[in-house]
C-alpha positions as CSV (number, residue, x, y, z in Angstrom):
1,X,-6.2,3.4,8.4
2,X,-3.7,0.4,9.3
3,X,-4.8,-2.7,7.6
4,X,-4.3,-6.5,9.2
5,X,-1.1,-7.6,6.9
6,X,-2.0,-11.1,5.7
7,X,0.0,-14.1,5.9
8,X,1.8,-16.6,3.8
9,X,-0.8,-19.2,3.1
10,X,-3.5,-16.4,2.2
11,X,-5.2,-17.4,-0.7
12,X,-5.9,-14.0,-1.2
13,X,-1.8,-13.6,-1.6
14,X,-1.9,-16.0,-4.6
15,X,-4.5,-13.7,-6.6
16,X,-3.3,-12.1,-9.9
17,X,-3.2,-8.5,-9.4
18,X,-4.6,-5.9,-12.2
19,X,-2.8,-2.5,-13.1
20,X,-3.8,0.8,-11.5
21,X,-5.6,2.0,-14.5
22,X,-6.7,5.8,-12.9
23,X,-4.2,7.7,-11.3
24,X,-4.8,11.0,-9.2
25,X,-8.2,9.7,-7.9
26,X,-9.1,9.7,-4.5
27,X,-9.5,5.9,-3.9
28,X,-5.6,5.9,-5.2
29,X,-4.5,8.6,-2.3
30,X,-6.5,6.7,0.1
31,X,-4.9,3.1,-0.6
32,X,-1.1,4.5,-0.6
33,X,-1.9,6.8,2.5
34,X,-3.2,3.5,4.2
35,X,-0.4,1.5,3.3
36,X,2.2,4.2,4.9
37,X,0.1,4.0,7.7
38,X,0.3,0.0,7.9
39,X,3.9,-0.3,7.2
40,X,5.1,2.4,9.9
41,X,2.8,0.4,12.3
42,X,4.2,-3.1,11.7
43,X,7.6,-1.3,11.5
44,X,8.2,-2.5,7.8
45,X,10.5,-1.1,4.6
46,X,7.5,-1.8,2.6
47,X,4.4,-3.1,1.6
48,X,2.6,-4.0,-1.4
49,X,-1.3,-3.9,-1.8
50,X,-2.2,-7.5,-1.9
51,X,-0.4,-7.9,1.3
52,X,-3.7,-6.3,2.5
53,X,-5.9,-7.6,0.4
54,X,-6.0,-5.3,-1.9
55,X,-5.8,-7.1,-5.8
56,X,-3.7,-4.1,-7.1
57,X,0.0,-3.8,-8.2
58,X,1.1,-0.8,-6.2
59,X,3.9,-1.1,-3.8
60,X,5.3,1.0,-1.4
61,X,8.6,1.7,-0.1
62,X,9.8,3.6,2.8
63,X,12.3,5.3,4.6
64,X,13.4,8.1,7.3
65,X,12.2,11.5,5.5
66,X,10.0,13.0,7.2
67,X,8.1,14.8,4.6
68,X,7.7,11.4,1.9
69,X,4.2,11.7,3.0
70,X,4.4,15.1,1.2
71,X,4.6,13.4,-1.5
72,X,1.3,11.4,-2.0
73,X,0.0,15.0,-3.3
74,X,1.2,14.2,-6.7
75,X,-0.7,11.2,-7.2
């Protein structure tokens, strides 16, 4: 699902984000699939979750291999 990227300003942007404390859940694999899908669509080299208003500290990076969304199977 693509996500509206928020904005400087955002209070939401100035929000202390916690640690991933569960790894290899469902909700995890969701979020990073998301964000892949938001960053492609806004043409960006990354995102992190607060940027969509998510309070988490995951960020994501991306470039031109084809299979990276191969890897989101390992988390």
């Amino acid at each position: 699902m693509i996500h509206p990227i928020l904005r400087m300003g955002d209070a939401r942007l100035l929000r202390v984000s916690e640690a991933v404390r569960d790894f290899g859940t469902v909700e995890l694999r969701t979020l990073v699939a998301d964000m892949f899908d938001t960053m492609h669509a806004a043409s960006g080299a990354g995102l992190a979750a607060p940027q969509i208003g998510v309070p988490l500290r995951v960020v994501i990076f991306g470039y031109a291999d084809p299979d990276a969304q191969s890897a989101l199977s390992g988390l």
